[in-house]
N, C-alpha and C positions, 0 to 999 in steps of 0.2 A: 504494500500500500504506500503510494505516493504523496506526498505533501509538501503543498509551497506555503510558506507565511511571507507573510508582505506586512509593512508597518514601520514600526518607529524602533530605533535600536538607542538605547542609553547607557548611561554610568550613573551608580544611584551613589550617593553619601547620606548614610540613615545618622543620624543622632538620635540616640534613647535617652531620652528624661525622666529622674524619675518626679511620677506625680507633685509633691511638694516641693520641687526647684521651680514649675513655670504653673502660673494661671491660666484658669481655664474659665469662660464666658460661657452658657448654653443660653440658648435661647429654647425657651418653650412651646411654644405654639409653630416657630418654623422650625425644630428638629434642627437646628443648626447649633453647633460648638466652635467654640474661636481658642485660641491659644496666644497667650497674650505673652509679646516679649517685651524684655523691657531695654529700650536705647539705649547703647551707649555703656551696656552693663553686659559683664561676662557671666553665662548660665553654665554649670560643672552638669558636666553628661555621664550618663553609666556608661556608655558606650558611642565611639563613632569610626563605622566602615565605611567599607566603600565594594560594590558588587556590581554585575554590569543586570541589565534590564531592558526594558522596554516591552511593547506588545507582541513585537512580531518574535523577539529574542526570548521571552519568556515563553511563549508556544511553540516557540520550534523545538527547543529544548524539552519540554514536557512530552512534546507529541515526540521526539525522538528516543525520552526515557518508555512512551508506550510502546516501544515497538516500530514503528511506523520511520521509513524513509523520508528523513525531511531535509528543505533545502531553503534557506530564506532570502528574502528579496528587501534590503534597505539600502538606505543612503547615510555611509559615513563620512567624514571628515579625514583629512592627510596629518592624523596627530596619534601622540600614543592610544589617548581615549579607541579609537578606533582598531589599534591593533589589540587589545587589551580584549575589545566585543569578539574579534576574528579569533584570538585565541580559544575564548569560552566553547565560543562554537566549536570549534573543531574538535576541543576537549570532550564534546558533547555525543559526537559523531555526526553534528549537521553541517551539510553540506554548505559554504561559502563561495559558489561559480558565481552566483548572479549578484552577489552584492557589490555598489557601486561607492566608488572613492571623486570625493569632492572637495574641491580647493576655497570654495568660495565661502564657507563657514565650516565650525567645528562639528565633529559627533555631539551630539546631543548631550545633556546631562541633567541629573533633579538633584536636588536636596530636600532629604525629608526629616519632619522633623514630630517624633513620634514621643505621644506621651498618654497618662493617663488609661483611655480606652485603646491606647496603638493606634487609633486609626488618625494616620499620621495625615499632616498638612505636608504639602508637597509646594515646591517650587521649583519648574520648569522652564532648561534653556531647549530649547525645538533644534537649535542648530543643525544640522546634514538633514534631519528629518523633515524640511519644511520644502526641502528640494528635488525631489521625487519629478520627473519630467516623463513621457511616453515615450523618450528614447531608451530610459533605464529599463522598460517592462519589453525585454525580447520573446518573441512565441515562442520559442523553445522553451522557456522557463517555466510555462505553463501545462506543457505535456505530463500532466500529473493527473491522480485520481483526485486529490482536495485540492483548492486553492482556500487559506484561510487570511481573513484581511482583518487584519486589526486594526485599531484604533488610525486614519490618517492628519496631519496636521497642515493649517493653513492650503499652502499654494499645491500639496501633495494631493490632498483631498479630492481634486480637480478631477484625480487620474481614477478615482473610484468607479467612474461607470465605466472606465475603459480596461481596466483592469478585471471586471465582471465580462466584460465583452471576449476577452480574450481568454478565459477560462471558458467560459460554453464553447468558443469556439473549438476548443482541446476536449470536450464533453467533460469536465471537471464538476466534480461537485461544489458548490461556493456556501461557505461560512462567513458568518460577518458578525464584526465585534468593535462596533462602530463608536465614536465617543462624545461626550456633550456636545463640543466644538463643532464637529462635523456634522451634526446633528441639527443645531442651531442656523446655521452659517447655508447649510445646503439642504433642509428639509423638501421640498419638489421635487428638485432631481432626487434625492436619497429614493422617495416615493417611485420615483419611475424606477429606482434600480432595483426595487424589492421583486420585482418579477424573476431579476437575475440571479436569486440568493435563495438559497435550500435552507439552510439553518443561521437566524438573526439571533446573536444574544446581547441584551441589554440589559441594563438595572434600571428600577424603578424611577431615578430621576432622569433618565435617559429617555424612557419610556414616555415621560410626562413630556419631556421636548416633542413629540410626536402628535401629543391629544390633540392641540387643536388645527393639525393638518387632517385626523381622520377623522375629527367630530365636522368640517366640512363635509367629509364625504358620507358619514352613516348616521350623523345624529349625534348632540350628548346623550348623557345616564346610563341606560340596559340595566339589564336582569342581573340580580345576586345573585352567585353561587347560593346553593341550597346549602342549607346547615342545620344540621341536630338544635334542639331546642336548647340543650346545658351546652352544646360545643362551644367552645373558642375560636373563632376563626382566624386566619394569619390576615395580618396588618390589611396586604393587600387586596387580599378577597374582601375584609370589609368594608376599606375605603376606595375600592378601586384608584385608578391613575387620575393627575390632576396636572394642568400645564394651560399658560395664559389663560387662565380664567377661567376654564374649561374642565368639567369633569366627566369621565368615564367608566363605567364598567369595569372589572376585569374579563369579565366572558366579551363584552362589546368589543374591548381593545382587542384582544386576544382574535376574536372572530373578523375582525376589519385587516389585522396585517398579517391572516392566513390567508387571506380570503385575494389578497395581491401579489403573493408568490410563494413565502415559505412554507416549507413543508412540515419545520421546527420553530417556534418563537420561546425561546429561554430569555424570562425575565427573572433577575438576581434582587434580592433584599437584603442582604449582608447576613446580621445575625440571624433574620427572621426568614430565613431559607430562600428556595428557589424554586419556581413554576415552570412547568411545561408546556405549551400548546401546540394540537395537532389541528387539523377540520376536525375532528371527532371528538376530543376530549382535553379536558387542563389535569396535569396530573402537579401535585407540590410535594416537597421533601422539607422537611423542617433541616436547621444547619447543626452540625457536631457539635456538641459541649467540652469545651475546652478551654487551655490557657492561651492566651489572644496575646503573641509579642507585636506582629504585624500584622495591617491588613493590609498592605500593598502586595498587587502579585496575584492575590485569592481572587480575583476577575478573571484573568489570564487562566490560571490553572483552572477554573469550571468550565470554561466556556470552550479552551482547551479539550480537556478530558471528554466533555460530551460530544465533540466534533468526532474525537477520535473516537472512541468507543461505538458511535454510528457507523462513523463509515467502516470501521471492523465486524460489521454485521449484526451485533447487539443491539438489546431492543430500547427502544425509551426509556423505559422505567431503571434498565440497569444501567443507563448513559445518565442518568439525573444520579442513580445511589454514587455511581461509582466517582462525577464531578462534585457530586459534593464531601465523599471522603478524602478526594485530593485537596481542594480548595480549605477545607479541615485544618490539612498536615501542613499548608504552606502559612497559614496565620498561625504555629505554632514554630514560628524561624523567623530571623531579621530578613536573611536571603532570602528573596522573592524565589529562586528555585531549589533553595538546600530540602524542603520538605515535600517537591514532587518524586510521586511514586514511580514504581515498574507495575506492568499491565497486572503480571500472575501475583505481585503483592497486595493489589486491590482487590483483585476476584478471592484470593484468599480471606481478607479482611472481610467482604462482604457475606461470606459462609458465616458469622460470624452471626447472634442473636439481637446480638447489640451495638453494631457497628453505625449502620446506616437502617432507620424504619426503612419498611416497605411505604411506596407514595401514597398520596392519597387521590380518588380520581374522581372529576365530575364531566359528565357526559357533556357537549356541546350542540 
């Protein structure tokens, strides 16, 4: 089984805080938390590394620890940062033919700065990754069985429907794991290219960038999922999705962007698990109980995991258990990839009583 990733390649620099060196803001009603630093003053960290990263780099690596022949497609910079990503990979066993070297900015790089809950405040330089042109995406690069596209940035963005174009044209299966920016910025075209993409995975405020392009076309509200009278239902099933002003459904949502191409809609809620959408049915897995050092990375690894685990012939419900025990073990590491699994250590884990529930499922 073949695999191209395409996306954004980085250099992460994590700082761990602990809780009582920096402040922390929430805000209640918008689910929002701030991290407050303070000018001009030095804050003592438990810890600061430095790992390499990105979307297309975090999945290719994942998908090449499942097994799967993988090859990635980014744009780096003529600096160490860049040989330092080429190294990983290789380290990795993914293939580096197609990746493209650029003089005109650096490889990419974040700083993150993790405290508290771990779910770290990021700051992003885009450098190599914002330069992505339709000279860099050669056909041959696409002769594969998956083309998965991760997150694109700025002026790279551009090449998304061309890079869908050119995977059908190789009969590749297309995954897409698209990100606010791109979401925001190109919502239309995004819409027209959902015809081209077999499996979309997005998290809930990703999701809400969307509502009010499809409530133009199907209507606000719909129908609740159906719920037992004492049940609890998850977050999302009770408030469905909500974006400019706009609210929806989760069966609505879910039924509006199968209903324009994909065959899969994996929508992410961090701690409060992950949904699945076919035409037929939403299935959810609640997310593993654990200790939380990062949550950077645990996007990547599900949405990862369940690409691959499909296209290896596995069914839904074992592509949800088995992305959400990877996605698990990587928020239990600062390394966005030290805690991705091998295929035969998840199928074992999941024999397991208590590893991963079985989903939950509502017809459609």
């Amino acid at each position: 089984m073949r695999v191209l990733t395409i996306g954004g390649a980085m250099i992460d620099t994590i700082a761990i805080i602990d809780s009582d060196r920096i402040e922390r803001m929430s805000m209640f009603n918008a689910e929002s938390s701030y991290l407050l630093l303070e000018e001009g003053g030095k804050t003592e960290a438990q810890e600061v590394s430095t790992h390499t990263g990105g979307g297309a780099v975090n999945c290719a690596i994942s998908m090449a620890r499942l097994g799967l022949d993988v090859s990635t497609l980014v744009k780096l910079g003529q600096d160490e940062r860049a040989e330092t990503v080429m190294a990983r990979l290789m380290d990795e066993g993914v293939s580096t033919r197609w990746i493209s070297r650029d003089g005109r900015a650096p490889t990419g790089a974040s700083v993150l700065i993790s405290s508290h809950d771990r779910n770290a405040a990021i700051f992003t330089f885009r450098g190599a990754n914002s330069f992505m042109e339709p000279v860099d995406l050669r056909d041959d690069a696409f002769a594969v069985d998956v083309v998965y596209i991760a997150s694109l940035t700025n002026k790279s963005a551009e090449c998304f429907p061309l890079i869908i174009e050119k995977a059908k044209a190789q009969g590749a299966k297309v995954a897409a794991n698209p990100g606010i920016r791109q979401l925001s910025a190109y919502g239309p075209a995004f819409q027209e290219c959902l015809k081209g993409i077999d499996i979309l995975s997005i998290n809930r405020k990703e999701a809400g960038a969307l509502v009010p392009h499809l409530v133009a076309r199907v209507g606000e509200g719909g129908p609740s999922l159906p719920m037992g009278q004492d049940e609890d239902p998850p977050l999302m099933a009770a408030r469905g999705l909500n974006g400019g002003g706009f609210d929806m459904s989760l069966s609505r949502f879910c039924q509006a962007v199968t209903a324009m191409g994909p065959s899969h809609v994996v929508l992410t809620d961090g701690g409060r698990g992950a949904f699945v959408a076919t035409e037929e049915e939403i299935l959810h897995c609640p997310a593993m109980k654990g200790d939380v050092v990062g949550t950077a990375g645990a996007g990547d690894a599900f949405a990862s995991t369940f690409t691959a685990f499909l296209a290896l012939g596995h069914d839904t419900e074992l592509a949800l258990r088995a992305a959400t025990y990877n996605a698990a073990s990587v928020v239990g590491h600062i390394d966005t990839q030290t805690g991705l699994h091998r295929k035969e250590d998840i199928l074992n884990a999941l024999e397991g009583t208590s590893a991963v529930p079985r989903a939950r499922r509502w017809a459609l």
